[in-house]
C-alpha positions in Angstrom: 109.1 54.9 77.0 110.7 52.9 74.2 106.2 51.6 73.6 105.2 55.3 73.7 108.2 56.3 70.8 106.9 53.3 68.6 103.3 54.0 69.4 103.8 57.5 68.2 106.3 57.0 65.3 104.0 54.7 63.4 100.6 56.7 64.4 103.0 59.8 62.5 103.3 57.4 60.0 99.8 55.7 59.3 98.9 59.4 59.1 101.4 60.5 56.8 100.2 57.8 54.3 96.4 58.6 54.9 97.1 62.2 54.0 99.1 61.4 50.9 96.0 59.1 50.3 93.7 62.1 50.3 96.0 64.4 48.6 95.6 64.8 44.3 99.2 62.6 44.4 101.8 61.7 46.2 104.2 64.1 47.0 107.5 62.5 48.7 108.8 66.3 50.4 105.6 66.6 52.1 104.9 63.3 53.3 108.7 63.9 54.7 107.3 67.1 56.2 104.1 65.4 57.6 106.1 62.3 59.7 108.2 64.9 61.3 105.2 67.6 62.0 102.9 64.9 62.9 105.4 62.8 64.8 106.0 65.3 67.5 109.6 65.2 67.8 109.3 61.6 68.0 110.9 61.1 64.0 113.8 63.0 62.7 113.6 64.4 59.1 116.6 61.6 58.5 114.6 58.9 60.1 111.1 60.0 58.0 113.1 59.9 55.3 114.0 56.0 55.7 110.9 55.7 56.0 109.4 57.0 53.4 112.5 55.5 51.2 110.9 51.8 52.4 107.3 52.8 51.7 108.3 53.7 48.2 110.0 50.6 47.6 107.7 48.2 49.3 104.4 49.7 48.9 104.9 51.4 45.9 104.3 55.6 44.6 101.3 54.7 43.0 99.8 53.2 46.3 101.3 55.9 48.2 99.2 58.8 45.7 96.1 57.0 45.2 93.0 57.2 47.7 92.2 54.6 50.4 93.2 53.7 53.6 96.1 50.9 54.3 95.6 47.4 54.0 97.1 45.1 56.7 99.8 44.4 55.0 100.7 47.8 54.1 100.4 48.4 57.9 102.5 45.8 58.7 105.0 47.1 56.1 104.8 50.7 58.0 105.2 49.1 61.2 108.4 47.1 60.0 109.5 50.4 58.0 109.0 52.4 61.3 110.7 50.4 63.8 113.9 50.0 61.8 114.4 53.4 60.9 113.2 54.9 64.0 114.9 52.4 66.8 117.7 51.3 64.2 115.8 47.7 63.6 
């Protein structure tokens, strides 16, 4: 169960950041709005919004608004960002 939640919560979350990637800029509301639509229950609005507070920070808004998909280490930053706010790290 616990697999499935993580699985989910950072597919929500790899998409979130591919959609602001093809998006004009980054928009940090809708990205919000994205993890939780896309997430499927699986991410609270408070828990995308840790998210997104660690993507800013560690990947950066001008990463988050231009185009492209993520590198490995912004994956493994997503990942890390993902698990801690979603299970509490």
């Amino acid at each position: 169960m616990k697999n499935k939640l993580i699985t989910r919560s950072f597919a929500a979350a790899s998409l979130a950041f591919m959609l602001t990637a093809c998006s004009p800029g980054y928009d940090r509301a809708e990205t919000i709005d994205d993890l939780v639509e896309e997430g499927g229950g699986a991410i609270s609005e408070d828990q995308a919004v840790c998210i997104v507070d660690r993507l800013e920070a560690e990947i950066g808004e001008d990463r988050l608004g231009s185009r492209g998909n993520p590198t490995p280490e912004e994956e493994e930053i997503i990942v890390d960002a993902t698990f801690d706010c979603v299970l509490g790290g």
